[in-house]
C-alpha positions as CSV (number, residue, x, y, z in Angstrom):
1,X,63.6,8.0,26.1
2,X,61.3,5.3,24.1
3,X,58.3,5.0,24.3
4,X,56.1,2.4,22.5
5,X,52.5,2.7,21.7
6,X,50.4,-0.1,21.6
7,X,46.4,-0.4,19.9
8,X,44.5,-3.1,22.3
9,X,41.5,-5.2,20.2
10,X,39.6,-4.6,23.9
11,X,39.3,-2.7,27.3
12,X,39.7,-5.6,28.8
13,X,42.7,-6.6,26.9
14,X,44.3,-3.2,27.7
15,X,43.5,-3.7,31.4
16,X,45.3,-7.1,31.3
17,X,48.0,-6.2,29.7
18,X,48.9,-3.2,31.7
19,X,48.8,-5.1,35.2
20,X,51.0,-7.5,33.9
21,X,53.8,-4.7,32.8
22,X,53.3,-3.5,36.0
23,X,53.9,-6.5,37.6
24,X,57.4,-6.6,35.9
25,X,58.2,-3.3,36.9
26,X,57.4,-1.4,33.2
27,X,55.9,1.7,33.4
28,X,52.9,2.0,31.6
29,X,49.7,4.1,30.8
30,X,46.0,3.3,29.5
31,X,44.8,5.8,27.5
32,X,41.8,6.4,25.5
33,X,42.4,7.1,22.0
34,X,40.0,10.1,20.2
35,X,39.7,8.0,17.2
36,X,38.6,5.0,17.9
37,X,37.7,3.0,15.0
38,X,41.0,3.4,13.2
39,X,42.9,2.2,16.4
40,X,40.8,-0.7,17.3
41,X,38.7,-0.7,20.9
42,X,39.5,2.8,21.6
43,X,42.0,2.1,24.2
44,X,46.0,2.1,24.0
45,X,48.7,1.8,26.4
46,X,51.8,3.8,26.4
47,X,54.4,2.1,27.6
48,X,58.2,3.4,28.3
49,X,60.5,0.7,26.7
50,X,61.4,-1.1,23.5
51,X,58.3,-2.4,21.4
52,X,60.2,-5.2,21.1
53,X,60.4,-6.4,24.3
54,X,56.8,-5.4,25.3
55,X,55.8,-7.8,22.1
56,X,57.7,-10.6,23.5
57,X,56.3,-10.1,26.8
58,X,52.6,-9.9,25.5
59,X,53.3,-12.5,23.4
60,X,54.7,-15.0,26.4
61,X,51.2,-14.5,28.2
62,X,48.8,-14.3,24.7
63,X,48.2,-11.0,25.2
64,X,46.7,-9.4,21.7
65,X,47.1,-6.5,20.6
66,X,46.3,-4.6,17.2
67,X,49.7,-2.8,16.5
68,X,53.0,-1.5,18.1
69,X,54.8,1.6,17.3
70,X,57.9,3.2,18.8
71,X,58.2,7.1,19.6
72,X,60.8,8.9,20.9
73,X,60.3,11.7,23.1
């Protein structure tokens, strides 16, 4: 499966962005990262999908974010 991890600029950003996967039915997790001034606020989600489509979706509802990177698990 694929999962995509996304840096958020903010907590609340992060917050916002995860209720509105939700909302479409896209399994997701906040998470706080242990570095956080390499990975922006502090706070990532990891979602399971495509980065792709999760960067559309943020995109459609000006959602920032600092970066996007796939994993597989």
């Amino acid at each position: 499966m694929r999962k995509c991890i996304i840096s958020m600029p903010s907590y609340t950003y992060a917050i916002k962005a995860q209720r509105l996967l939700a909302s479409r039915g896209i399994e997701c997790m906040l998470r706080r990262n242990e570095h956080s001034s390499v990975e922006g606020c502090g706070y990532s989600l990891d979602v399971n999908g495509n980065c792709s489509e999760i960067k559309e979706i943020l995109a459609d509802y000006s959602i920032p974010f600092k970066s996007l990177r796939n994993e597989v698990e």
